[in-house]
N, C-alpha and C positions, 0 to 999 in steps of 0.2 A: 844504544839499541838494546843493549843487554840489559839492562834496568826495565826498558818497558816488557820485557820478556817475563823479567822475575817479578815484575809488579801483575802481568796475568795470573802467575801460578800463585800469587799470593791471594788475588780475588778467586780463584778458582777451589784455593784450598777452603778459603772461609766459606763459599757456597757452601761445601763437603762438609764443614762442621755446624755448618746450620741447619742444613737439610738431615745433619744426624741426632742433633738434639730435639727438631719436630719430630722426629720418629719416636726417641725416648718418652716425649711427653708422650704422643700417642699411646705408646706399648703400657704406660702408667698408668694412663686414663683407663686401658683395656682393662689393663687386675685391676685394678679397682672396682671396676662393672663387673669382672667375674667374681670378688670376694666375698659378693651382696649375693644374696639370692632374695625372691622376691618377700619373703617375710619379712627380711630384714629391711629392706630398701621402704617396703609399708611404715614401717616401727620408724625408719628415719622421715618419714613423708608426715608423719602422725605426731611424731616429736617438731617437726618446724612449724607444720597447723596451730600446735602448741603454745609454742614460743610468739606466732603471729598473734594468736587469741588474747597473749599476755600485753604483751606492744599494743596492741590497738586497747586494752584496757586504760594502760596507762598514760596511752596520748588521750584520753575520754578528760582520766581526773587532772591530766596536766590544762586541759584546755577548761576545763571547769575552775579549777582555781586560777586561770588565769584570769575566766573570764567574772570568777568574784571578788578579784584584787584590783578591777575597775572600777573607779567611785564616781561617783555620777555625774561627776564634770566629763566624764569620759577618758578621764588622763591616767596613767597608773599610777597607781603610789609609789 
């Protein structure tokens, strides 16, 4: 009987350090939010538009040369 005792306090400790590291992430995400102010958070929003504008160039000429490494049997080389 004393084992299922100490097997409660042991699910009951692991709640306690689960429920305390959702908090930590929380408290992280908070600074984090608060170390941006919004010029900054722009410049980063305007930097990943960026980065999309680039990626979708590149998936353009990837599928272009894919789609001229098809020779007319339709097969690829």
């Amino acid at each position: 009987k004393q084992r299922h005792h100490e097997a409660r306090r042991t699910e009951t400790a692991l709640r306690t350090v689960a429920l305390d590291h959702g908090l930590l992430h929380a408290v992280q995400f908070a600074l984090v939010l608060e170390v941006f102010d919004a010029d900054q958070l722009l410049a980063v929003q305007r930097c990943h538009e960026g980065q999309a504008g680039i990626e979708a160039a590149v998936a353009q000429l990837l599928d272009l040369k894919e789609r001229h490494d098809v020779q007319g049997t339709g097969q690829p080389r």
